[in-house]
N, C-alpha and C positions, 0 to 999 in steps of 0.2 A: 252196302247194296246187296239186296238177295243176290243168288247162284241162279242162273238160269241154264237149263237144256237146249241144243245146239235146236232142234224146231222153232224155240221162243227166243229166237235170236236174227236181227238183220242188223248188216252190215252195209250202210249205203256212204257213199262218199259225193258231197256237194261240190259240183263243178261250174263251172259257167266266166265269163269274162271278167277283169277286177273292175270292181264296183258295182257289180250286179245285185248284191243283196243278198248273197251268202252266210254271212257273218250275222247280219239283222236275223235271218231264217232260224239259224242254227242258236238266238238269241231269244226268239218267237217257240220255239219246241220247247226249248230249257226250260222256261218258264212256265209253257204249260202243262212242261212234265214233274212239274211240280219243285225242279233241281235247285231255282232261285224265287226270290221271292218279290223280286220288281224286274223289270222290261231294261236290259241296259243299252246302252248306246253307241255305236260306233264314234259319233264325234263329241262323246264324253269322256271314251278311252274305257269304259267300264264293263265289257262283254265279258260274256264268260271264257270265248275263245281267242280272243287277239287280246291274250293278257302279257305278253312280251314287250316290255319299254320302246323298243323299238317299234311296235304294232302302234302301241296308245299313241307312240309321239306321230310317226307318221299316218295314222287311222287307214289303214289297210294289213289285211293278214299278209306272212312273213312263211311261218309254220302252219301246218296240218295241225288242228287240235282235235281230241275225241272227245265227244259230250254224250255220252251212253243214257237215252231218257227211256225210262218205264212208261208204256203203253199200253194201258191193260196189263194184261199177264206175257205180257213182249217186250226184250229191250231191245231198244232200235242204238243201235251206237251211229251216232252221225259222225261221219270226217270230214272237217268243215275246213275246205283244203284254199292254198291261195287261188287267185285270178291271174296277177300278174306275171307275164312271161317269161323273169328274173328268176321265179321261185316254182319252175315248172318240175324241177325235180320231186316236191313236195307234192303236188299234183299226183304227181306218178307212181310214188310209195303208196298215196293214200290208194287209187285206183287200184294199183296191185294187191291190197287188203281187203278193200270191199267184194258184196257181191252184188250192187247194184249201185244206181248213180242219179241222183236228182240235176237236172244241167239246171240253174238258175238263168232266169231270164230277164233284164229289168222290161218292164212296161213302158217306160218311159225312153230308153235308148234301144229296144229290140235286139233283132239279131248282132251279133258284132263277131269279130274275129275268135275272143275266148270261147264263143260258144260254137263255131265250130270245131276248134281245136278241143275241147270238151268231151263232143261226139267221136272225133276221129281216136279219142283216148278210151272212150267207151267200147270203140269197136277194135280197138287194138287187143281188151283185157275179156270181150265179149260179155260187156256188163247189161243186164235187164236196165232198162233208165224211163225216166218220165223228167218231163221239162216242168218247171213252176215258172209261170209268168207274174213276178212280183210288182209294188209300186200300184197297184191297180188304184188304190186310192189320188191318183195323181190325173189332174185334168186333162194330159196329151197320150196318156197310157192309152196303145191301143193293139187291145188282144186278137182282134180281127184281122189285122195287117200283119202281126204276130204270127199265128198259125196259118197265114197265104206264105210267108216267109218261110216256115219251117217246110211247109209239104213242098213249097217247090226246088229249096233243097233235098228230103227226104223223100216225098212222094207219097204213097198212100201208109203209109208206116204211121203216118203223123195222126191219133184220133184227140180232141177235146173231149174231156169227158165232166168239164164243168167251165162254166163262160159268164159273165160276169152281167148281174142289171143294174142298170143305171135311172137314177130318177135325179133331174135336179142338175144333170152334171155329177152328182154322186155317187160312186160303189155303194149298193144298197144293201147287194144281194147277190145271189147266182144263182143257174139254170143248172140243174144234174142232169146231163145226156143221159145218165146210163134210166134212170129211173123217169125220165120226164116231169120233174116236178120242181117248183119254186120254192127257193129259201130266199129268207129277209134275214140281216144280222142285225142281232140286237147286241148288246155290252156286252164285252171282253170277248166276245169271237161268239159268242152261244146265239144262236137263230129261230127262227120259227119258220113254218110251209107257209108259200104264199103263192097268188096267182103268178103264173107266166105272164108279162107284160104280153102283149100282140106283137108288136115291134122285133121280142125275139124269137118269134116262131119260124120265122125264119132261116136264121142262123142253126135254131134246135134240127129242125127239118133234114140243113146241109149237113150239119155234125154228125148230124143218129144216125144220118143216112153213110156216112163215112166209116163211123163204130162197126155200124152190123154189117158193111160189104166186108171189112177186118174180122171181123168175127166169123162171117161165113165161109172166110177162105182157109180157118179151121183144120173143117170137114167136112169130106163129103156131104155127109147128112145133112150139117147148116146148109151147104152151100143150096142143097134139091131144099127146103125147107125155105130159103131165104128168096129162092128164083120163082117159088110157090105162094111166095104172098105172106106166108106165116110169119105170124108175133113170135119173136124172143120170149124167153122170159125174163126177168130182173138177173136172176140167179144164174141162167144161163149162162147172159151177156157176162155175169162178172164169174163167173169159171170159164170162157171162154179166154175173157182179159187176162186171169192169171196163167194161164198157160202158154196165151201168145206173149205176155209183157219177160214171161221167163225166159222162151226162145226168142228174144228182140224182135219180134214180127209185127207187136203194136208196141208204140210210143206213146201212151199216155200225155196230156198236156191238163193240166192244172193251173190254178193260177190265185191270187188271194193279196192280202197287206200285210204281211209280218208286222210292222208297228201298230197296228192297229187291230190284230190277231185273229186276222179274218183269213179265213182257206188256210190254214195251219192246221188247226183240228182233222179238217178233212184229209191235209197232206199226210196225216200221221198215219189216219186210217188208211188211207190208199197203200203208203207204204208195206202196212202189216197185213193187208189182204190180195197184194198183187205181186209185191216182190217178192224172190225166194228166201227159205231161209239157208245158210252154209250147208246143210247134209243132199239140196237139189244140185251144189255146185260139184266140181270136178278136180281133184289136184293131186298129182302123183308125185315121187321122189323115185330115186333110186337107195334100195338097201347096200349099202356099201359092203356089207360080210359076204352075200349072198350074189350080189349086184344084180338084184330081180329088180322089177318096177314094185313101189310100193303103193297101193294104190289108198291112199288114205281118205279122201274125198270126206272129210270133215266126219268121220265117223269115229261117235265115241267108244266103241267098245274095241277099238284098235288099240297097237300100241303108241304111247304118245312121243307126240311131234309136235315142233313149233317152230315159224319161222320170224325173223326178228324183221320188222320190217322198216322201224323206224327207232331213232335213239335219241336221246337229250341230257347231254352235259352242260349242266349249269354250275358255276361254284360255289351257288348260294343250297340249290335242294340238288345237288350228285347228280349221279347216270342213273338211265332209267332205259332199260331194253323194253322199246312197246313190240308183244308177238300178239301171232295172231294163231290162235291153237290149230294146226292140222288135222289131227286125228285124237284119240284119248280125253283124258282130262287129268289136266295140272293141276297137283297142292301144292302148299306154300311149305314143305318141306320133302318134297321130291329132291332127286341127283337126278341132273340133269348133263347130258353129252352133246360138246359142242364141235362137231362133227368138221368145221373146216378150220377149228384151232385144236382138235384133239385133247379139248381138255374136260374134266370133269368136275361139276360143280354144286351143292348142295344150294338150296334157294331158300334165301332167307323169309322171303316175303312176297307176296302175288297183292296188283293192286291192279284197279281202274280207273283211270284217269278224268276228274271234270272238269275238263279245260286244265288249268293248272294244280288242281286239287289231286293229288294219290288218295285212292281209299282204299283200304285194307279188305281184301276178300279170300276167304278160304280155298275157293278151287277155282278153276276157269277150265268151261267145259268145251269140246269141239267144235269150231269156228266163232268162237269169243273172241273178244279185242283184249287187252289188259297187258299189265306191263311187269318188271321182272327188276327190283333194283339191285346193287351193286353185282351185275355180273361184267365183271373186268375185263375179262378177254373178247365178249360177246361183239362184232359191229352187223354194223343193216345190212341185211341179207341174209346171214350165218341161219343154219340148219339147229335144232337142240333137238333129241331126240334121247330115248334111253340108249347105255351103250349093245346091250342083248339086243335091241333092234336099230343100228344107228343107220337114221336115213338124210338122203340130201336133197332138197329142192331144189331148181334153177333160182340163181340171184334174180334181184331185182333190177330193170332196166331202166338207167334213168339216162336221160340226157348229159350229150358230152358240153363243155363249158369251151368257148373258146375265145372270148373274151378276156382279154389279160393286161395288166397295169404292173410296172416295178414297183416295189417296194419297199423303202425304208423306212427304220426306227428313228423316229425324233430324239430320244434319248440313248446317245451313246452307252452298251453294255446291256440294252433290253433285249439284243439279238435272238439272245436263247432262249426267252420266258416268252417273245411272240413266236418263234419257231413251236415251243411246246403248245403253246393256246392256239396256234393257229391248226394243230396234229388233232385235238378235243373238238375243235368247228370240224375239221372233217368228217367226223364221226358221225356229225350231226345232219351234214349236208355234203351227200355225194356231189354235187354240182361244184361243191367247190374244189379246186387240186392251189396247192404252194410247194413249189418248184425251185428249187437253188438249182440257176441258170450259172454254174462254174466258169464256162469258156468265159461267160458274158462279165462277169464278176457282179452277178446280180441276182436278186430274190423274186418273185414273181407271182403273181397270185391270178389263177382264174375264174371264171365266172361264171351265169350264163348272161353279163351288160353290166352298163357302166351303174347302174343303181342296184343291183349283187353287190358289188364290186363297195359301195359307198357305201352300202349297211355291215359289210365285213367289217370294215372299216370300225365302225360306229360304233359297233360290238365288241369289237377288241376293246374299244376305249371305256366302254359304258361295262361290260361285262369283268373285263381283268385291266381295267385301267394302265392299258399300255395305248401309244399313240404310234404311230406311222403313217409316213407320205406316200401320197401314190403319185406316180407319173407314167411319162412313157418309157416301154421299154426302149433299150440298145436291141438295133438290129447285127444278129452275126455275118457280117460281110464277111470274103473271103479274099486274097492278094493271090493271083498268076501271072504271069508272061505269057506274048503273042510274040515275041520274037525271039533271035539267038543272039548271045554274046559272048566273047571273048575276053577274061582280063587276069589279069595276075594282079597280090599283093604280097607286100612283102612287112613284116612283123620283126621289127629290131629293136632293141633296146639294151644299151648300157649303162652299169650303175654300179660297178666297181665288183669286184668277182666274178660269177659266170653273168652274161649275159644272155641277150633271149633271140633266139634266132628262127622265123618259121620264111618259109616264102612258095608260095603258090602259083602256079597256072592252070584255071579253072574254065569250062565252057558252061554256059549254061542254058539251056533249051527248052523249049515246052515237052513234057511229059504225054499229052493226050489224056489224061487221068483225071480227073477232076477230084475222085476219090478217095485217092493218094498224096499224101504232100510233097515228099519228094523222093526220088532212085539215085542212090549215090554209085554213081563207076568211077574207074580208073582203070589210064591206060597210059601208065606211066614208062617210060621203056630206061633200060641201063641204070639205076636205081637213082634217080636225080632225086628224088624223095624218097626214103629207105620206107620198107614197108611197114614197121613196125609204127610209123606216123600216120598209115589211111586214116584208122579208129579216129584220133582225134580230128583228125579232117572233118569225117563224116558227122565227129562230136558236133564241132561248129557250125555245120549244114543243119543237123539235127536241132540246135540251139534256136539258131536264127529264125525256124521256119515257124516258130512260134508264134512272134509278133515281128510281121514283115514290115520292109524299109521306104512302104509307099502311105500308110494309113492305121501302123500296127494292129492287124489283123493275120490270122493263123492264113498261113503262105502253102496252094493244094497246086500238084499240077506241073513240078518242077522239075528236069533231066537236071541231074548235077557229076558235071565229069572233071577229075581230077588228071591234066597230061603231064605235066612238068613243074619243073619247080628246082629248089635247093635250100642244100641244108650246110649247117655248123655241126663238126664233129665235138665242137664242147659247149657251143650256147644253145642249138636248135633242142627242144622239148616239146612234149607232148600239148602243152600249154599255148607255148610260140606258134605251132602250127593250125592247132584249133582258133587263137585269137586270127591268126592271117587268114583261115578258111572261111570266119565271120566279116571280116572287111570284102575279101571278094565276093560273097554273098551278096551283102548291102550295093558292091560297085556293082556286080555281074547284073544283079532282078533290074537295077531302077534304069540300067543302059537295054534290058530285054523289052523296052514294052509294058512294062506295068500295067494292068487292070484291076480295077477291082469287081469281084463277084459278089451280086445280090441274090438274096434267096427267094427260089421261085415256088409258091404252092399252086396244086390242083385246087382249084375250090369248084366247089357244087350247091345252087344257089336255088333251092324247088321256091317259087313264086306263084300265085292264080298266072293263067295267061294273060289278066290284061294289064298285070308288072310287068311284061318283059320288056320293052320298049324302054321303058324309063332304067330299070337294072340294068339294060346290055350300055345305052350311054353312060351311067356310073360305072360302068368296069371300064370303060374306054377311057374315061378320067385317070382312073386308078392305075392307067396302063396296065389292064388285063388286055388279056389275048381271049376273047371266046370261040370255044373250038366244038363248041355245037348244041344242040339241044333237044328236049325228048319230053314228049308228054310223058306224067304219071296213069294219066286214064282216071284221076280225079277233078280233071281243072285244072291242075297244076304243069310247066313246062318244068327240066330242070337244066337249067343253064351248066354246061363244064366251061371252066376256064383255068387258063394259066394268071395268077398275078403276083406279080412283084409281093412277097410277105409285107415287107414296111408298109404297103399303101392298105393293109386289111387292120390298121388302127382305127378304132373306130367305127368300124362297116358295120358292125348289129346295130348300135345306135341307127345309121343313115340307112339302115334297107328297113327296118322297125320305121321310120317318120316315112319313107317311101310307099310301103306296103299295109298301111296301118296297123304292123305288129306280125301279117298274116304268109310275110316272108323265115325260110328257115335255111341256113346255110353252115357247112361245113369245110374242114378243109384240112390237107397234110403238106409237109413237104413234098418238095417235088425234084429240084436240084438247086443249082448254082447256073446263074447265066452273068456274060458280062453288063455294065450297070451303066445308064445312058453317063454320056461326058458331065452332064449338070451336075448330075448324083455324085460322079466320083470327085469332081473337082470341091462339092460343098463337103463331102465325108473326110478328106484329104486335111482340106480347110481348116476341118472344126478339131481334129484329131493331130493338127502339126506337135502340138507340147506333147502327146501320147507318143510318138515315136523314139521322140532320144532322151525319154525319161523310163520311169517302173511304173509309171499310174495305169491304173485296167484299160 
């Protein structure tokens, strides 16, 4: 692929709801950008971009792919990112690399939850965007209800600037707002001018007239111009567009058939005449030597910089660091400094990626897309810079995962080769974390839902042929007492020689501490227990509190005081005392009151307002506590509550089928509360064989 200059360079990343037409779009460019030589298919498995086994067998994107197509004397790199809300991380990388954003729209199913979440991703990275309304080929497609949908979420932001004719019930054609004129499509996407039907002069009327109030709120000048009666001219209106489509003040709205390659051609042009390219955008670092702001804003006569924004370990084609150049321009044998691994690395090779395809390119200029193979230390986010100017960007933000399932190896002894394969998935997807949960004696895997969660899975198996189970986790309950007891034991044993002598008088009380496990005193008077015994005393306190005597769970919250007692001046030892300080233990907790403690999280649950009704009853189920609520000033309330951890199994799945995906929820710990009688007598229950054995 030629080298291009940071001018003849766009960077857009395709967003919009899964199954909106993404994948076909980014399938529809390729093709006519000459990249492949037939139209592939989503439910053939044969796209250029959802070439991952896992993509073909399920037919929905997974990964973010780049498909960089020649446009003219422009390449446009498209990031043909997922839909689905599992794989939002992916979304997010790609947004933070682009510098603008096509939302895909389908025709046939309209606005939906991904596309607003799209937008809201648009305005979080302040991307230039235009919507494509695809499917138009389709009998219920209707672009009309379409753009009433978007402006009455957006408002006048929203302009059409091409709208579809219809003869026959058929996509024929389209109306160009900007220019007033009719096209008819003929084979493979190519057209000819044709009359406006009358039918849609109407439509043209309400659209033009939407365009140029957008356009005349400019400037001044349009606006006295526009209040004056005066014509636009063509070239105005579309210098006007690219100035406002760069400061997001117009929303362009397009629309066409990707399989049928109709309004793709046009998509391309719009793209290269209305979005910006990387040297309009903005992006600084800090020089670490200096600690100035570095302001690199995709300039190539700086010094260079790159930020890694996404990574891909496969074990069939290795690691691949995709950057995205800051500043400068990279060769394929530059030394490069990785500024938050401090190490320094000579670069074998610079490529760009077509879908799955590396192709070898000599340089990649400021604000290129291309990637970086075997850099070892390198992960997503990491700064590369020279070391004479080593600069840092902020990381990338992606969504925290909180979705979780244990994890076991089907195959005894694969422990450590899915520990290492699941370290190389991290690499690849911040969204995921694997956690060895120690207290719990359990492994754990997070997510952002339970279909993350079953393509890890998948992965594992299909990619390094290891298998594991997932289920639920163990919740970490915890063992205190609500009251005081009194009791002594006593530890004797003979067996021919010394024998074993401890014996105890112990109280034992609530602490107040929940924090704490437990506080060893003594207030032993006249040496009934010689001192040199406390240590193992408090051994066996210490011992015990590990796995307590009501449900073997770690034991918080205990006074443990040592009064009296007695000893053998030739059998009592340090052993004897410690075993008798473990039976009063076990006798002192289970005569105290027993409880067991469940753990309590804060959770924060942002829903539209007209979820909340049905979410605050599902918390009431889950025996949440809600403790109040707050609008965002977007539509959104944000529910706080307290709930039981155990009952937050499951909740993405059931606020996702509540909310049609359009809910988002977080949550931390909070403390330890006691756990209703049901709970403890079933955890009791299920855990009698865990008490007076060694099993987790």
């Amino acid at each position: 692929m030629n080298v291009y200059t940071t001018d003849r360079i766009r960077n857009v990343v395709l967003l919009g709801h899964g199954g909106a037409g993404k994948t076909s779009l980014t399938e529809a460019m390729a093709y006519l950008g000459g990249i492949t030589s037939r139209l592939g298919n989503v439910a053939e498995g044969n796209t250029i971009s959802d070439f991952d086994k896992e993509e073909t067998k399920r037919k929905f994107s997974i990964s973010t792919s780049v498909v960089p197509i020649s446009w003219g004397d422009v390449k446009v790199n498209i990031l043909d990112a997922p839909g689905y809300f599992d794989f939002v991380g992916e979304a997010e990388e790609a947004a933070a690399a682009a510098d603008a954003a096509i939302i895909v729209v389908s025709g046939k199913s309209g606005v939906e939850v991904g596309t607003q979440k799209a937008w809201e991703l648009c305005e979080k990275y302040k991307l230039p965007r235009m919507f494509f309304i695809t499917n138009m080929d389709m009998d219920n497609a209707s672009f009309r209800e379409i753009v009433e949908s978007l402006t009455e979420l957006y408002g006048k932001k929203i302009a059409p600037i091409h709208f579809p004719i219809r003869e026959n019930e058929k996509f024929t054609g389209y109306v160009n707002v900007v220019k007033k004129a009719g096209r008819k499509w003929l084979d493979r996407g190519n057209k000819e001018e044709c009359e406006i039907p009358a039918y849609s002069e109407e439509y043209l009327e309400k659209y033009r007239e939407a365009l140029l109030e957008a356009v005349a709120e400019t400037s001044e000048e349009f606006m006295d111009r526009y209040f004056g009666g005066e014509e636009f001219s063509v070239a105005e209106i579309m210098m006007a567009l690219t100035v406002n489509v760069e400061a997001c003040d117009i929303v362009p709205v397009a629309m066409g058939s990707p399989v049928q390659l109709r309004g793709v051609a046009n998509l391309l042009d719009d793209i290269v005449q209305y979005f910006p390219s990387p040297d309009k955008r903005k992006i600084a670092g800090i020089n670490t030597k200096t600690n100035e702001i570095f302001e690199a804003d995709y300039n190539f006569a700086k010094a260079k910089s790159a930020q890694v924004f996404k990574t891909i370990v496969d074990p069939f084609i290795g690691k691949y660091s995709m950057i995205k150049v800051c500043s400068g321009v990279i060769k394929n044998d530059d030394v490069l400094f990785n500024i938050d691994k401090e190490a320094e690395q000579r670069l074998n090779k610079l490529y760009v990626f077509e879908g799955s395809k590396p192709i070898e390119v000599p340089e990649l200029h400021a604000g290129d897309i291309g990637a970086i193979g075997k850099l070892d230390k390198a992960r997503t986010g990491d700064t590369l810079s020279t070391k004479a100017t080593p600069v840092r960007y902020g990381r990338i933000e992606v969504s925290t995962p909180y979705t979780y399932k244990r994890y076991t190896a089907k195959k005894k002894g694969d422990e450590d080769k899915i520990s290492q394969a699941l370290s190389k998935m991290m690499h690849e997807d911040l969204t995921m974390k694997a956690v060895n949960d120690s207290e719990n004696r359990q492994t754990l895997i997070y997510g952002m839902g339970d279909q993350h969660l079953d393509i890890i899975q998948s992965k594992l198996l299909g990619k390094y042929k290891l298998e594991i189970e997932l289920s639920k986790p163990k919740v970490a309950f915890r063992e205190t007492i609500r009251k005081s007891s009194d009791v002594e034991a006593k530890y004797k044993k003979q067996s021919g020689g010394h024998g074993q002598y401890g014996h105890v008088k112990m109280r034992f009380s609530p602490l107040g501490d929940l924090e704490t496990a437990y506080e060893f005193g003594q207030e032993v008077v006249g040496g009934a227990v010689p001192k040199n015994y406390f240590p193992a005393v408090e051994k066996g306190i210490q011992d015990s509190v590990l796995k307590g005597p009501l449900a073997a769970y770690p034991v918080v919250g205990v006074k443990a005081v040592l009064y009296d007692g007695s000893y053998h001046p030739v059998d009592s030892s340090e052993m004897a005392f410690k075993t008798a300080a473990v039976q009063a233990f076990k006798k002192g907790f289970m005569e105290a009151g027993p409880v067991l403690l469940e753990p309590i999280s804060s959770l924060k649950v942002t829903v539209p307002d007209r979820y909340t009704g049905d979410v605050m009853g599902d918390l009431n189920k889950r025996r949440g506590r809600v403790l109040g609520m707050n609008p965002d000033h977007k539509g959104n309330q944000i529910i706080e509550a307290d709930i039981p951890t155990m009952e937050l199994y499951g909740y993405s799945t059931t606020l996702r089928s509540m909310t049609g995906g359009s809910g988002d929820f977080a949550y931390e710990f909070a403390r330890y509360e006691q756990a209703p009688n049901d709970i403890q007598e079933k955890e009791v229950a299920a855990r009698a064989s865990k008490v007076n054995s060694n099993e987790e």
